[in-house]
C-alpha positions in Angstrom: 62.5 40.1 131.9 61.4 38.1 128.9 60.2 34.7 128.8 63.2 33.5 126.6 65.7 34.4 129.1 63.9 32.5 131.6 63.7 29.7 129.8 67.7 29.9 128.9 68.5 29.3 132.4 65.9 26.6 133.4 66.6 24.9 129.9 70.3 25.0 130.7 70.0 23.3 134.0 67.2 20.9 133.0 69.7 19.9 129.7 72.6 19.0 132.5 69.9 17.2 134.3 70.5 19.2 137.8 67.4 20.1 139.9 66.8 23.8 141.3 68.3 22.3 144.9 70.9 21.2 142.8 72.1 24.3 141.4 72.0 26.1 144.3 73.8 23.2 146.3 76.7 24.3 143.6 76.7 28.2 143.0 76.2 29.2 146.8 72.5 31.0 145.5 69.9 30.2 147.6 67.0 28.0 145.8 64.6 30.6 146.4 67.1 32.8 144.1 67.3 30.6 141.5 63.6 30.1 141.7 62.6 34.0 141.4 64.9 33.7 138.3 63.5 31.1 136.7 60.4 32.3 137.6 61.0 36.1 136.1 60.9 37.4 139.7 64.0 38.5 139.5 66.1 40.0 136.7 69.0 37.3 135.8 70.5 39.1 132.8 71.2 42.0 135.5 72.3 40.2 138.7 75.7 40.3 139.5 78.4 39.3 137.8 79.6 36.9 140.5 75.7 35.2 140.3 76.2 34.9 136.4 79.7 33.1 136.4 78.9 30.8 139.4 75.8 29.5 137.3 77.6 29.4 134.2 80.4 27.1 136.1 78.1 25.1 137.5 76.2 24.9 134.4 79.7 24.1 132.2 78.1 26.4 129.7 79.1 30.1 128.6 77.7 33.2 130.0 75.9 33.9 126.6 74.2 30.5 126.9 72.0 31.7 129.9 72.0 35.6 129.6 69.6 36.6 126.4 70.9 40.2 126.6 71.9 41.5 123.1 74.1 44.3 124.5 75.7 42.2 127.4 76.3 39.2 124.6 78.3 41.3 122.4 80.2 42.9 125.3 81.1 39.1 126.2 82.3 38.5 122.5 84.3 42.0 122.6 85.9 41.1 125.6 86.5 37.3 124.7 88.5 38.7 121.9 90.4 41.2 124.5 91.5 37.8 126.5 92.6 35.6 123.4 96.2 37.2 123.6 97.2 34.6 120.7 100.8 34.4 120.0 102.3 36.9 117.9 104.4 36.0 114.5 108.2 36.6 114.9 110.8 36.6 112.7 113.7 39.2 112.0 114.6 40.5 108.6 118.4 40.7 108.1 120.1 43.0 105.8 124.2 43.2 104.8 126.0 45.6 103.0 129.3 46.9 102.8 128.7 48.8 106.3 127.4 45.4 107.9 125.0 43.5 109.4 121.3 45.1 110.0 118.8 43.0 112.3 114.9 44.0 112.2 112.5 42.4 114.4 109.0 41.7 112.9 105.5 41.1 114.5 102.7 40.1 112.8 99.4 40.2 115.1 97.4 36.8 114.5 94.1 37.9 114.3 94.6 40.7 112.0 97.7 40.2 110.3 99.0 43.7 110.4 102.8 43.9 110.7 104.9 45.7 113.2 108.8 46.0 113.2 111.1 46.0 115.7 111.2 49.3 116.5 107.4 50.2 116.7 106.6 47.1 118.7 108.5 47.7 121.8 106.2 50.4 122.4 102.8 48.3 121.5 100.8 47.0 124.2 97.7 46.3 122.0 97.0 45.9 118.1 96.1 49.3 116.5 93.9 47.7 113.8 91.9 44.8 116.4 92.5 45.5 119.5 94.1 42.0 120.6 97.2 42.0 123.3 100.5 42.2 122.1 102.2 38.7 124.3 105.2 39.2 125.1 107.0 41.3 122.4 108.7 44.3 124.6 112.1 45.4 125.1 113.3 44.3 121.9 117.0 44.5 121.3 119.5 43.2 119.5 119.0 39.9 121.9 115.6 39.2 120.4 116.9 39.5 117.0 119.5 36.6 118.4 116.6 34.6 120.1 114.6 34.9 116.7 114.3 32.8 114.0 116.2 34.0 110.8 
């Protein structure tokens, strides 16, 4: 374990001004714990992930302030990204000709802006171009071209 992590542990507890005793008191890890960590004893970028988020809460910080780990910080971002469901842009295209009155439902993903319609989107869980979760456009039918706004 490299020095930098160690000190992005011990810098984030001595910045909230808590003590080793202190820390442990919070997170349920025994000082000794938090002392091999600190101390590079112990690996802290691979303890558990229960260890991590109990120091991070205690800590009010995010995961990627204490754990130095290039791969596991850009795992984190990835699946911050999967989380942020965002709200999806909705609105219904309407079309009338002689033969009526056609209703399309339209999605457009906030992160990406690509567009679904109606008919596409009932079967989309996630976003083909980013990845993001669809929330809460399934089942469409004509009732979610009533509920839309026109």
């Amino acid at each position: 374990m490299t020095g930098h992590v160690i000190r992005r542990l011990q810098k984030m507890r001595k910045l909230r001004g808590m003590t080793q005793q202190e820390l442990s008191a919070k997170t349920g890890i025994s000082i000794r714990t938090i002392q091999a960590y600190e101390n590079g004893d112990r690996n802290f970028s691979g303890a558990g992930i229960d260890v991590l988020l109990k120091c991070a809460i205690a800590l009010h910080c995010r995961l990627e302030d204490i754990i130095d780990n290039t791969l596991y910080r850009q795992l984190l971002s990835e699946y911050a990204e999967i989380c942020n469901t965002g709200k999806w842009e909705r609105w219904v295209e309407v079309k009338e000709d002689e033969s009526g009155i056609e209703y399309t439902p339209h999605f457009r993903c906030p992160k990406c802006h690509r567009v679904y319609d109606g008919h596409s989107a009932q079967f989309v869980k996630y976003c083909h171009t980013c990845g993001l979760k669809l929330d809460g456009v399934t089942n469409i039918d004509a009732e979610a071209c009533e509920d839309a706004q026109i």
